[in-house]
C-alpha positions as CSV (number, residue, x, y, z in Angstrom):
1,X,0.0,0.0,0.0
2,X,1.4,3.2,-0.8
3,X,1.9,5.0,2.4
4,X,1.8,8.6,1.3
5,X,-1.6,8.0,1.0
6,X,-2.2,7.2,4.8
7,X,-1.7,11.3,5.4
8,X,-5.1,11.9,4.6
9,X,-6.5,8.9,7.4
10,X,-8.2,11.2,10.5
11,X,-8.5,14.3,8.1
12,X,-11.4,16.1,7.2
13,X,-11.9,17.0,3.3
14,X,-14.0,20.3,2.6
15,X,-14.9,20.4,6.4
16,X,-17.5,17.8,5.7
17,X,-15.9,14.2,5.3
18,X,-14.1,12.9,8.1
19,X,-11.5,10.2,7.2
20,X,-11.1,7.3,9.9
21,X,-9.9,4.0,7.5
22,X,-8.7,2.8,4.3
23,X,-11.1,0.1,3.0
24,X,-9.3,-0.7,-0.6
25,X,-7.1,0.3,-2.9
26,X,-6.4,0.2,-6.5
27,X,-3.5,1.3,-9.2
28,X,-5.7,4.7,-9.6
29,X,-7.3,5.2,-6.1
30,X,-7.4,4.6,-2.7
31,X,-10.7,4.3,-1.2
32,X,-11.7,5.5,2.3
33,X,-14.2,4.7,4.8
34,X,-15.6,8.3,5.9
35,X,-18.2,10.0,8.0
36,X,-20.1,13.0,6.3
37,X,-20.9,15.0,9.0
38,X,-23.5,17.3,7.4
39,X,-25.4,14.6,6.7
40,X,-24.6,12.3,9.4
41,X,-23.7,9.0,7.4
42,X,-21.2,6.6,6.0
43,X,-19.9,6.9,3.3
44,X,-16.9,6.0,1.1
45,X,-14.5,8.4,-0.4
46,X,-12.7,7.4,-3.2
47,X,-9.2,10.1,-3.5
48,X,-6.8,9.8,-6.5
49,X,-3.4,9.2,-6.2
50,X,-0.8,12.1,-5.6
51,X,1.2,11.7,-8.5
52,X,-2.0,11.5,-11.2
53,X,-3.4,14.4,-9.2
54,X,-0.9,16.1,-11.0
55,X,-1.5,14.9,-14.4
56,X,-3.8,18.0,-15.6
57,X,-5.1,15.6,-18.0
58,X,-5.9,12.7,-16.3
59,X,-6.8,15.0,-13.5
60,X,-9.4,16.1,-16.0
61,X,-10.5,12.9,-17.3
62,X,-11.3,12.0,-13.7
63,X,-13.5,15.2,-13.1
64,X,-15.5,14.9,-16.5
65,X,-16.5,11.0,-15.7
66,X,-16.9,11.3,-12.3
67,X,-19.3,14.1,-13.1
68,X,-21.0,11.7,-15.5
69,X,-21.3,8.7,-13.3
70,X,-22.8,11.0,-10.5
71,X,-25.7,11.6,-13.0
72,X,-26.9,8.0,-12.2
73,X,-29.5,6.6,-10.3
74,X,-30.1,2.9,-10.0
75,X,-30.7,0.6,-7.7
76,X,-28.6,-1.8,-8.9
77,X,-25.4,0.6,-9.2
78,X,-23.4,2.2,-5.7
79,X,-24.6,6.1,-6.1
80,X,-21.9,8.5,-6.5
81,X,-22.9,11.3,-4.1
82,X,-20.3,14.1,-4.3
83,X,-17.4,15.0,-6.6
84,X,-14.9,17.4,-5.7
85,X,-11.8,19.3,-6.0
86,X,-9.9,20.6,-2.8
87,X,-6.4,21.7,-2.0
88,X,-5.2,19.8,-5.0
89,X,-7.2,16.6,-4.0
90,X,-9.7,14.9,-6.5
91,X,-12.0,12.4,-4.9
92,X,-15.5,11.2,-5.3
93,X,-18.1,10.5,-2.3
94,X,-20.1,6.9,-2.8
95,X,-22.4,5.0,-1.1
96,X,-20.8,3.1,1.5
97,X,-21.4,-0.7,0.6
98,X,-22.2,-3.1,3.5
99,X,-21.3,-6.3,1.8
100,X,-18.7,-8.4,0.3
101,X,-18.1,-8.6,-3.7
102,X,-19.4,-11.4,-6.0
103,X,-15.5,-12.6,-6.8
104,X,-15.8,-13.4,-2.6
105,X,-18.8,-14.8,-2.9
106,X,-18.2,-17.1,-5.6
107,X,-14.9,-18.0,-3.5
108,X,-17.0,-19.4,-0.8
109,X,-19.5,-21.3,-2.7
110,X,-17.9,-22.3,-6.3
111,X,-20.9,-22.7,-8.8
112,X,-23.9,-21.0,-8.2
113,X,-27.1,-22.5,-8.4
114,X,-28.7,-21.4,-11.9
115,X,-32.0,-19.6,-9.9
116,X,-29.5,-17.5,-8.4
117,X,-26.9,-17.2,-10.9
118,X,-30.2,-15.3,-13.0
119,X,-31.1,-13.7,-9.9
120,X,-28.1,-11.5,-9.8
121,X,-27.5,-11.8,-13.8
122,X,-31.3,-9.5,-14.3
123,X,-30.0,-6.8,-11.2
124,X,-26.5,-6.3,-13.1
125,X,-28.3,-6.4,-16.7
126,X,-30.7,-3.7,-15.1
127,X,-27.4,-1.8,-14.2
128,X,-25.8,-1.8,-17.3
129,X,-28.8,-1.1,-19.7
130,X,-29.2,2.1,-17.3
131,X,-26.2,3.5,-17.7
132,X,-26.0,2.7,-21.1
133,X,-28.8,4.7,-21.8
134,X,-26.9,7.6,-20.6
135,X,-23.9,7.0,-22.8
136,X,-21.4,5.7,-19.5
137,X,-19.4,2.1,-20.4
138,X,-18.4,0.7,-17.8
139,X,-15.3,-1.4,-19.8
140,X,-14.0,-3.7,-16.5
141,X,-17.3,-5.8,-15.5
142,X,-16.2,-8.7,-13.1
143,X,-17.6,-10.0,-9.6
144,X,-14.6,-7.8,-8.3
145,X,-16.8,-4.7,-9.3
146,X,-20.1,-6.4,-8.5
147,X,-21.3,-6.3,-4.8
148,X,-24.0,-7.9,-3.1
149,X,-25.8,-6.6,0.3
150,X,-26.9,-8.6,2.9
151,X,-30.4,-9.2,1.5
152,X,-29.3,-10.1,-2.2
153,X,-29.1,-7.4,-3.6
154,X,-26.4,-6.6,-6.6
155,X,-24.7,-2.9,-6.4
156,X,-22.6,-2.7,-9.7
157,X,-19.5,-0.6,-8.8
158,X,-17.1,1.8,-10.9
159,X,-19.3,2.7,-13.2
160,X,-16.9,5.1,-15.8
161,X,-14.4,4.9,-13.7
162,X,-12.5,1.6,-15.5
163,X,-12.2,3.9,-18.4
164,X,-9.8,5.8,-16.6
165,X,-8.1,2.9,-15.0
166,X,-7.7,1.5,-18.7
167,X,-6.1,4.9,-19.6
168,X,-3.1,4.8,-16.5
169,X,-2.5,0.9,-17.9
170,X,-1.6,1.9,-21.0
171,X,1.2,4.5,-20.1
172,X,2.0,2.0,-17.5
173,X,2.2,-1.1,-20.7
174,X,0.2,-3.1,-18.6
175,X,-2.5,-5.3,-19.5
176,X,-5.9,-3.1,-20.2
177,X,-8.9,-4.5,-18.1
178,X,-9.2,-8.0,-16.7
179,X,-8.2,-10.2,-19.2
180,X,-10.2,-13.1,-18.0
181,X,-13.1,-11.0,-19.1
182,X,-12.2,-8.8,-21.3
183,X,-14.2,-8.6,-24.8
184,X,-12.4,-10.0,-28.4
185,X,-12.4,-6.0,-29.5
186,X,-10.6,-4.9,-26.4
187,X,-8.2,-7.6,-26.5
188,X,-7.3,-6.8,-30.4
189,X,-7.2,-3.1,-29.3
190,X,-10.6,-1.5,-30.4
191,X,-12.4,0.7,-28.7
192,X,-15.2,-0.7,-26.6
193,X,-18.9,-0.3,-26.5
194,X,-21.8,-1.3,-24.6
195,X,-21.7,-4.4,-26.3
196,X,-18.7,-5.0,-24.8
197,X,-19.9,-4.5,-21.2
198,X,-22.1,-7.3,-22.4
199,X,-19.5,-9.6,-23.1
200,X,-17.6,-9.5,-20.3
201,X,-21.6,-9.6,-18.2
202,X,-21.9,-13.0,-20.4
203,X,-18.2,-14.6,-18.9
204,X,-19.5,-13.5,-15.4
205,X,-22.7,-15.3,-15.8
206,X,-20.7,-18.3,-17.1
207,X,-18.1,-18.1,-14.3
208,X,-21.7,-17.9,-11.8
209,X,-23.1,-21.1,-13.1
210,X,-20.0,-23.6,-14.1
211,X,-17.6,-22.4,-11.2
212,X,-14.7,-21.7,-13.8
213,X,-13.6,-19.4,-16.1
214,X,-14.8,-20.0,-19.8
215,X,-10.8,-19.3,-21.2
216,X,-7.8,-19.9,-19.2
217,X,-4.4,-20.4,-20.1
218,X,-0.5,-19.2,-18.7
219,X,0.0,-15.9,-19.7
220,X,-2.3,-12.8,-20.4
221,X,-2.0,-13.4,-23.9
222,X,-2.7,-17.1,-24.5
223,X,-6.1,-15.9,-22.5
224,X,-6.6,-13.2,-24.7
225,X,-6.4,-15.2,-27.7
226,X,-9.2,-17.7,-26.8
227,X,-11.5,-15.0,-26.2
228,X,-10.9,-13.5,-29.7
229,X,-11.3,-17.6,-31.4
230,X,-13.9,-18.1,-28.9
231,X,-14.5,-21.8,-28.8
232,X,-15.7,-21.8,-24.7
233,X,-17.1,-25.5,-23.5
234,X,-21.0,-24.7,-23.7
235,X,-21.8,-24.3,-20.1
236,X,-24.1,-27.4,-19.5
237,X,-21.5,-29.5,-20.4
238,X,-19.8,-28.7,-17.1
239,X,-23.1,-29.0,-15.4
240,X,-25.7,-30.7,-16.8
241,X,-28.6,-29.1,-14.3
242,X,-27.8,-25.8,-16.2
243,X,-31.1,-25.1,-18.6
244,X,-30.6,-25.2,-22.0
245,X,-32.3,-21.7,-22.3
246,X,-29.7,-20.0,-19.9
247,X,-26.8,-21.6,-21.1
248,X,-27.8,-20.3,-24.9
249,X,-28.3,-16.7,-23.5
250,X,-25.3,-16.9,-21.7
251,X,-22.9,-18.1,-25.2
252,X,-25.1,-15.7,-27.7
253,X,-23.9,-12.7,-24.7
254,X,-20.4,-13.7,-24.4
255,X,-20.3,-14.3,-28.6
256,X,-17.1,-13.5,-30.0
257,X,-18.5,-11.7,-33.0
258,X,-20.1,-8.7,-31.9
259,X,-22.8,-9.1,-34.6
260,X,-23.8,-11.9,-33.0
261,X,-23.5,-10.7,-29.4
262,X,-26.9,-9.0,-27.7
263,X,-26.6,-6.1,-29.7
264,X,-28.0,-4.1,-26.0
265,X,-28.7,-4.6,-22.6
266,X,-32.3,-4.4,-23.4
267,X,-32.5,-7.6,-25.4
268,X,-30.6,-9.3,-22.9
269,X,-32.6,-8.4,-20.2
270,X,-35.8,-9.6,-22.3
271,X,-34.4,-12.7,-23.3
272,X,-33.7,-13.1,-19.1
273,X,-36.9,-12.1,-18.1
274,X,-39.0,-14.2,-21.1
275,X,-36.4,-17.3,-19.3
276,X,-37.6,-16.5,-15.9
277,X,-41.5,-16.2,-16.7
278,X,-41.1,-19.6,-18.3
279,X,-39.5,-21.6,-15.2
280,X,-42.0,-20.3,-12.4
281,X,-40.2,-20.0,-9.4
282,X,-36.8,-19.5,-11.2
283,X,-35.5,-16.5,-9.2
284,X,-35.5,-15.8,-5.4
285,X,-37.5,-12.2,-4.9
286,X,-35.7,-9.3,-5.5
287,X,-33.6,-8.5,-2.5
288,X,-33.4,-12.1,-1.4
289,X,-30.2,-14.3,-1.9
290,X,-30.3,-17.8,-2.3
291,X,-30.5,-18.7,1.4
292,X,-31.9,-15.1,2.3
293,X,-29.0,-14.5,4.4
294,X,-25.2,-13.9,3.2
295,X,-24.1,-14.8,6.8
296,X,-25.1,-18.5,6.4
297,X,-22.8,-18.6,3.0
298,X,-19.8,-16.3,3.8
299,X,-19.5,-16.2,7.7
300,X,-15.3,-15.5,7.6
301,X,-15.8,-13.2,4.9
302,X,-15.8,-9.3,6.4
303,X,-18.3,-7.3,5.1
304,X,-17.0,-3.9,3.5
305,X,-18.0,-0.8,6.0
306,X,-19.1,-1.8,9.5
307,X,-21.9,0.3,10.8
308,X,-24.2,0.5,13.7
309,X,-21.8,-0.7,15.9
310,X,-22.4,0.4,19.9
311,X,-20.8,1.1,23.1
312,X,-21.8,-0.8,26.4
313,X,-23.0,3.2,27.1
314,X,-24.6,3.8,24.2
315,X,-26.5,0.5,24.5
316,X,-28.0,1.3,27.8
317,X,-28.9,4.5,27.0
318,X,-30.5,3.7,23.8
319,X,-32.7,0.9,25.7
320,X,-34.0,3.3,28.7
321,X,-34.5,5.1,25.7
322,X,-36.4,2.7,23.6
323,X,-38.7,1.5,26.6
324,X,-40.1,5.1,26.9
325,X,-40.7,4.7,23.2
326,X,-42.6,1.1,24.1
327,X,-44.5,2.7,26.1
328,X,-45.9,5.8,24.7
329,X,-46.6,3.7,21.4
330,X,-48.1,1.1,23.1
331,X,-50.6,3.8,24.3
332,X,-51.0,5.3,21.1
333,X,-51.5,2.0,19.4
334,X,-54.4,1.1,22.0
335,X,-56.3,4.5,20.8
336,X,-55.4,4.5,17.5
337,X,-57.2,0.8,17.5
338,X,-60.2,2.4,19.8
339,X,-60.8,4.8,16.7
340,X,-60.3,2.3,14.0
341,X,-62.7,0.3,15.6
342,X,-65.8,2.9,16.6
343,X,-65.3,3.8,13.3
344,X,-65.6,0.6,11.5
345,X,-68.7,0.1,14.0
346,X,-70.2,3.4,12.5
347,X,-69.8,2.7,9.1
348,X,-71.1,-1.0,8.8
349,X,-73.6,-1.0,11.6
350,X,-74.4,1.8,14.3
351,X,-75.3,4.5,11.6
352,X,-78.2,2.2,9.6
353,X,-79.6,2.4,13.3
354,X,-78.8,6.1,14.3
355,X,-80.3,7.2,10.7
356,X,-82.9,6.6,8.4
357,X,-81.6,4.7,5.3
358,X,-83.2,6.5,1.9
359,X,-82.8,3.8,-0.8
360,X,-83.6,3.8,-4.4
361,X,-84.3,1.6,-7.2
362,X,-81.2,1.4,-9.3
363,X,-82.3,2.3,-13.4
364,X,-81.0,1.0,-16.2
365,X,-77.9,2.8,-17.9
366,X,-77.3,-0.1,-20.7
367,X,-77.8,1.6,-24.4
368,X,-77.7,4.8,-23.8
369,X,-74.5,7.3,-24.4
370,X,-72.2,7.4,-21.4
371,X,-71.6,11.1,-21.7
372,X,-75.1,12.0,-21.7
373,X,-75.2,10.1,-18.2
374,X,-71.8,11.1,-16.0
375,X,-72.6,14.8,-17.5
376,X,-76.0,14.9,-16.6
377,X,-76.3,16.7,-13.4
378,X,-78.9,15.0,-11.5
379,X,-77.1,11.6,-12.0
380,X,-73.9,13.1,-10.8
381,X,-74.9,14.2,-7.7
382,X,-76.5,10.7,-7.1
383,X,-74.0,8.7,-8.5
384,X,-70.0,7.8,-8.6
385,X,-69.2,6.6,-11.9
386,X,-66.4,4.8,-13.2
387,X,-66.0,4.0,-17.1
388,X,-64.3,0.8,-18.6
389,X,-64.1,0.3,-22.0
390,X,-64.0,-2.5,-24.6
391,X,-63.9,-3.4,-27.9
392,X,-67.5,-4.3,-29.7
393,X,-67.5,-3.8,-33.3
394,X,-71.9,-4.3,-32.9
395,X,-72.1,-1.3,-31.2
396,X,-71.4,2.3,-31.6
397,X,-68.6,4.1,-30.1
398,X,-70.1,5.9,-27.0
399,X,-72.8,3.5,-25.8
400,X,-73.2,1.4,-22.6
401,X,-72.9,-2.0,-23.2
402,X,-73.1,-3.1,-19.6
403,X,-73.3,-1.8,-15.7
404,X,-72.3,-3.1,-12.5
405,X,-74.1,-3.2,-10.4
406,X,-77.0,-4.1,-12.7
407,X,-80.5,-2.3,-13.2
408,X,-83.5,-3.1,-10.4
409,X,-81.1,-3.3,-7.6
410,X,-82.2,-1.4,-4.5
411,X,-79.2,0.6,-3.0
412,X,-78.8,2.8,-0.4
413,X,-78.0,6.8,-0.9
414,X,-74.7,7.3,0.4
415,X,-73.1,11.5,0.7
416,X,-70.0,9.7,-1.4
417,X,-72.4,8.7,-4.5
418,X,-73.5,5.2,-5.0
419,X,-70.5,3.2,-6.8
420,X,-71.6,2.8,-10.9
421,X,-69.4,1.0,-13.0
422,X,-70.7,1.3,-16.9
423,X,-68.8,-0.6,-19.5
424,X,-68.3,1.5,-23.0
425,X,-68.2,0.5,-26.4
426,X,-65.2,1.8,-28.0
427,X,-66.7,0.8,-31.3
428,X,-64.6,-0.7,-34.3
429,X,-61.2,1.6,-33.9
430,X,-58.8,0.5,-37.2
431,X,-55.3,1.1,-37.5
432,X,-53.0,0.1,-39.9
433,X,-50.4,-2.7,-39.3
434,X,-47.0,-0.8,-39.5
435,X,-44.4,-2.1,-40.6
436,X,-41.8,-4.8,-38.8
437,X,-40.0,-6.1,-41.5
438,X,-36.4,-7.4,-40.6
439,X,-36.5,-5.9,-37.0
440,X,-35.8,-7.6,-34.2
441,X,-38.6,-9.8,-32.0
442,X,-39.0,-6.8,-29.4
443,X,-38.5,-4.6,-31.5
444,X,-41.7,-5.7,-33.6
445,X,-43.5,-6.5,-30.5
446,X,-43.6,-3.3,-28.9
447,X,-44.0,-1.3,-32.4
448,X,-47.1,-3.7,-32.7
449,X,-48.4,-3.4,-29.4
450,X,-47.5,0.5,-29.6
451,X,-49.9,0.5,-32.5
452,X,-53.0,-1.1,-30.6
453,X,-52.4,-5.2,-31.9
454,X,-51.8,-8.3,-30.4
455,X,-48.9,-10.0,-31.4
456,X,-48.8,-13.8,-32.0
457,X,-44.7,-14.9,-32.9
458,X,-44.3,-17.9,-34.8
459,X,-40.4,-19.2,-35.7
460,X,-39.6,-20.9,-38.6
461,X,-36.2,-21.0,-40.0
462,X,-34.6,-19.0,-42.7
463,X,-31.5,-18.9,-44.8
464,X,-31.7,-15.3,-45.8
465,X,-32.9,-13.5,-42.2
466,X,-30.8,-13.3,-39.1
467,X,-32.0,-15.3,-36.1
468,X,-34.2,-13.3,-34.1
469,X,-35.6,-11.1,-37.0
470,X,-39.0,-10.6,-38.6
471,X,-39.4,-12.6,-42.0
472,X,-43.4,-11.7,-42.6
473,X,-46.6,-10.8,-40.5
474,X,-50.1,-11.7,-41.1
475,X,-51.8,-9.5,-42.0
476,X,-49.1,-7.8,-44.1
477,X,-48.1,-4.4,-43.4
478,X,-50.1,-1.2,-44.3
479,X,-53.3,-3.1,-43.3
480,X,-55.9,-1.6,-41.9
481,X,-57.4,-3.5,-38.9
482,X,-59.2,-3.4,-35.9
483,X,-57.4,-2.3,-32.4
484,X,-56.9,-5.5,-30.5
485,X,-56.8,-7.7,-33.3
486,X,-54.0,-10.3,-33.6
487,X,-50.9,-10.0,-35.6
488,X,-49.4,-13.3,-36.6
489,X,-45.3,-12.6,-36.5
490,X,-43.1,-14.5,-38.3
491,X,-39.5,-14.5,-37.2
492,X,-36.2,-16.5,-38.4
493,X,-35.1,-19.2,-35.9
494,X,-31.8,-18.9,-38.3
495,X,-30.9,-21.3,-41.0
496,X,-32.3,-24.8,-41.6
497,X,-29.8,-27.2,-40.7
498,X,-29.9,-30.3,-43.6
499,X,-28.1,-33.3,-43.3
500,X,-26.8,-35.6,-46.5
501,X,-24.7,-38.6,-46.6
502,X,-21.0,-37.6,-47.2
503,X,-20.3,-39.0,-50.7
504,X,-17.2,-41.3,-51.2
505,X,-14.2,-39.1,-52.9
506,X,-11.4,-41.8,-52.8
507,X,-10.4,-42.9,-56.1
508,X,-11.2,-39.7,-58.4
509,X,-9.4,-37.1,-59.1
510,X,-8.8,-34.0,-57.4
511,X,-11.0,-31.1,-59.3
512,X,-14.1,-34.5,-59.9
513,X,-13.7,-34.4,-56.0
514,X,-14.3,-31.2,-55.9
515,X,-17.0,-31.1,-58.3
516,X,-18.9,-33.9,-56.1
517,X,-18.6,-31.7,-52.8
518,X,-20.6,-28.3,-54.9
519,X,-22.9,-30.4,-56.1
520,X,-23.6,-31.8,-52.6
521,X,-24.0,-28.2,-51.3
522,X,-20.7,-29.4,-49.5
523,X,-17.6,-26.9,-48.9
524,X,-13.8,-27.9,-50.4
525,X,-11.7,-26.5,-47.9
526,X,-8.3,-27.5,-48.5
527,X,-6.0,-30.6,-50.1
528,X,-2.7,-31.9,-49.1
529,X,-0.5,-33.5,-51.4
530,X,1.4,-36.8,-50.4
531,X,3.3,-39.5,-52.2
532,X,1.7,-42.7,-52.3
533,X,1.4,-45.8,-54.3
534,X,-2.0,-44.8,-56.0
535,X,-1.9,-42.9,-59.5
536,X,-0.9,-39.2,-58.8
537,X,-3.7,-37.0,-58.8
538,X,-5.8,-39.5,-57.6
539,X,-7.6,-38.7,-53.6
540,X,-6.3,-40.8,-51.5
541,X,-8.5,-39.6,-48.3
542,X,-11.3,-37.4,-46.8
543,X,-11.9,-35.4,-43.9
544,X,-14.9,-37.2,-43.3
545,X,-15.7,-40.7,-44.1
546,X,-18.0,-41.5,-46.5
547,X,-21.4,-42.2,-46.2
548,X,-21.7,-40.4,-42.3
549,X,-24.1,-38.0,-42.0
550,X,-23.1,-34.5,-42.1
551,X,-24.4,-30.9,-42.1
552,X,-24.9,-28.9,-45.3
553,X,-21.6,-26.5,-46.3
554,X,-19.5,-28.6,-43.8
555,X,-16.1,-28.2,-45.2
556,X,-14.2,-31.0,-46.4
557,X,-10.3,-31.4,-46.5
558,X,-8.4,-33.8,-49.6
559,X,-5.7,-35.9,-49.4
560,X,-4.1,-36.5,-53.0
561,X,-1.7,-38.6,-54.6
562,X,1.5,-37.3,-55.5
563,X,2.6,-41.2,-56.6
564,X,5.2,-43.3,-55.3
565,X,8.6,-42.3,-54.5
566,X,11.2,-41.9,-56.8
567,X,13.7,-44.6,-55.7
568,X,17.3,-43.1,-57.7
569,X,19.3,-45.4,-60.0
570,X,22.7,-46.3,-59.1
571,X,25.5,-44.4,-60.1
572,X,27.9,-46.7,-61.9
573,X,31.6,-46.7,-59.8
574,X,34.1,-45.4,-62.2
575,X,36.3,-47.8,-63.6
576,X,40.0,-47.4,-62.3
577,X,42.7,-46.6,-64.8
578,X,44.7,-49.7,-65.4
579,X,49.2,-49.8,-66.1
580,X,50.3,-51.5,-69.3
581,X,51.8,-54.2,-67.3
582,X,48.3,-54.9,-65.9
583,X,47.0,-55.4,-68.9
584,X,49.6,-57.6,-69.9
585,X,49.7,-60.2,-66.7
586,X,45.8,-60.0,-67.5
587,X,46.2,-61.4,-71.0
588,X,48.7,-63.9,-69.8
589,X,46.4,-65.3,-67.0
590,X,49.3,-63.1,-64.2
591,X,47.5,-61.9,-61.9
């Protein structure tokens, strides 16, 4: 820990926030627990480091995020109270967290259970698309920067802030973000986006319901390298109990091609919340953990911030104290209960017998126009109405089709009005189908709902429309219909996946081979020449054998003939130059 930063513990910034601890630090900050005295609460202080303090720029950076981050409000994310700039100190006032982080969490229990791995997945999901809409990334989401309270609930933290922290890592060369869940664009050096917040949300949900990490490897950049190929072990593979569903939200969020990645928070939190509405009972109640108490889970793990907290002194006093209060409410309760009761006594029974009841025959409201009757004066004073409405194309707009409660009743006049509820035809109200048309499911579904329809979706797979889009709707767009009709909405469930028997290749030639795999809406992919005994030319092998099945535009790798090898001829040993004399003991048998 860098000690020149323990000068500010037992100091008071802006003669409001009283210092007393350090609580964490980080390459960029050291955070603080503090008391505001103005407003009598804990709070955390985050102060920047002395020797970026005097970075003008960075300085500035910090002031213009800060600013921004303190501009949200969420439930889900730990408030930013206060920014400021004192006696050449920058810091930021949070909300003190009483809680430990996810990354802790997760430490103490391994692999969450898939109701609560959701649980907390919707609150952060609900964190991000908030701050998205108000243009902040948040570029470094991990259960390090995820808290969760006592009773469950998820406080994202940092919001902004990482962008700053990504900024002093590169002038330090280090590694920008986490790279256990950093996104393929950040890892190849892009510039992130929101959809990037998404990816690294999707590695956190897979971390919360297998217990590991999707990519691992030795060194930062093996890591980083899987998550730009992005070949991760679907999730139910290293637990079967997870759903399906969840497991295919969780891969299309942590997608290594953007396009393919939730292109917002909003459509992942849909796709999460249509999950949840399906499995009844898939989620504990917001606010609730899995076991309702975080003690139970995570009893050596100390809580950040410790509150409340009371001498032997303060005790006492504040039970004398309290037993006064007993007392005096207990009183209060007793007559507040006296009242309650006389008048519930009054109402429901002692005034039919203290007064005369004047009661009247209740007419008939059905068919005529319901402004002629809650205008009409007489009826007003009489009467408490309350209008419903509903679609009835046999009747005109305006009339009463029903009343509750219903003509020939005999009810008693009451100074409040006598409670009249008339039903009112709306009459046949057209609109005109608009047009959905290669947008996506929620998209088209709150456009259509937007426009006064119902919308039915029916999948069906498609070659030439993304998964997810709308291919068609019934009736067409420009229609004119009625209001509450049902619009039948086709959308793509992505291309249909064919099978075929692999043909047999071995034995032809390469470009016949070839010729075979087009034909058989196959994919040549590659061929490697070897030498063989079989004619050159001629394929020797195929990627996959024949006659398996396999997928359409599956792509197939050759192996081809070069021929045998070449064995050399000898080289004949050059004769040796032979002496006259040799030649002579030769002829005469001398050897």
């Amino acid at each position: 820990m860098d000690s020149s930063m323990d000068k500010y513990l037992g100091t008071t910034l802006d003669d409001r926030y009283e210092i007393s601890e350090i609580i964490g630090t980080g390459g960029m900050a050291v955070v603080y627990r503090a008391t505001d005295n103005r407003l009598n609460r804990s709070v955390a202080v985050k102060i920047l480091r002395d020797e970026l303090a005097l970075d003008d720029e960075f300085r500035r950076r910090f002031q213009t995020e800060a600013h921004a981050v303190a501009m949200l409000s969420h439930p889900n994310i730990v408030s930013v109270y206060d920014v400021s700039h004192t006696e050449g100190v920058e810091y930021i006032v949070m909300e003190l967290i009483e809680g430990v982080t996810l990354m802790q969490y997760m430490q103490k229990k391994g692999a969450l259970g898939w109701k609560e791995a959701l649980h907390f997945s919707v609150q952060i999901t609900k964190a991000l698309e908030h701050a998205h809409a108000k243009g902040i990334v948040h570029r470094d989401i991990k259960p390090q920067n995820i808290m969760i309270l006592r009773d469950g609930t998820i406080k994202v933290a940092d919001f902004g802030i990482a962008a700053l922290e990504s900024a002093q890592e590169q002038r330090s060369d280090q590694t920008v973000g986490s790279v256990h869940y950093i996104a393929p664009e950040q890892a190849r050096g892009e510039t992130p986006d929101t959809r990037s917040d998404i990816y690294s949300l999707g590695v956190v949900m897979y971390e919360m319901l297998t217990g590991r990490m999707p990519y691992d490897g030795d060194t930062a950049e093996q890591i980083a390298l899987k998550h730009i190929a992005g070949i991760a072990v679907p999730p139910q593979e290293v637990n079967p109990e997870i759903p399906d569903e969840l497991a295919r939200i969780t891969l299309k969020a942590m997608s290594a091609d953007i396009g393919a990645r939730y292109q917002n928070a909003g459509e992942l939190l849909a796709d999460l919340e249509e999950f949840r509405k399906t499995r009844s009972g898939a989620a504990p109640a917001a606010g609730e953990a899995a076991d309702g108490n975080l003690d139970g889970v995570i009893p050596d793990v100390e809580p950040i911030g410790r509150t409340g907290e009371l001498s032997k002194a303060k005790y006492v006093r504040r039970r004398r104290r309290s037993r006064k209060v007993s007392i005096m409410s207990g009183a209060v309760g007793v007559l507040v209960f006296m009242v309650a009761v006389f008048v519930f006594l009054w109402n429901y029974w002692l005034r039919d017998i203290f007064s005369v009841a004047e009661r009247i025959e209740l007419p008939s409201f059905v068919g005529q126009n319901y402004e002629d009757v809650v205008n009409d004066g007489s009826l007003r004073n009489l009467y408490a109405f309350t209008v419903t409405y509903s679609i009835d194309p046999d009747i005109p707009e305006g009339q009463i089709i029903s009343q509750d409660p219903e003509a020939g009743r005999s009810m008693m006049i009451v100074p409040e009005g006598i409670s009249v509820t008339l039903t009112v035809s709306t009459g046949v109200r057209e609109a005109v189908v608009p047009d959905v048309l290669n947008h996506s499911r929620q998209e088209a579904m709150v456009e259509l709902q937007n426009a006064g329809f119902v919308p039915e979706v029916i999948y069906t797979s498609s070659d030439e429309v993304t998964e997810g889009y709308v291919i068609s709707t019934d009736p067409a767009p420009g229609a004119s219909l009625a209001e509450g009709s049902t619009i039948f909405v086709t959308v793509s469930s992505g291309p249909a996946v064919h099978t075929i028997s692999m043909p047999n290749l071995v034995g032809y030639s390469e470009d016949e081979a070839i010729g075979i795999l087009n034909s058989n809406n196959l994919s040549y992919a590659d061929t490697t020449y070897i030498e063989s005994d079989q004619e050159p030319g001629t394929v020797i092998r195929q990627s996959i054998d024949a006659y398996e099945d396999v997928e359409e535009h599956t792509r197939i790798y050759l192996w081809v003939s070069l021929g045998p090898k070449e064995t050399p001829e000898p080289t004949p040993s050059p004769t040796p130059e032979r002496s006259e004399q040799d030649i002579i003991d030769e002829i005469f048998g001398r050897a």
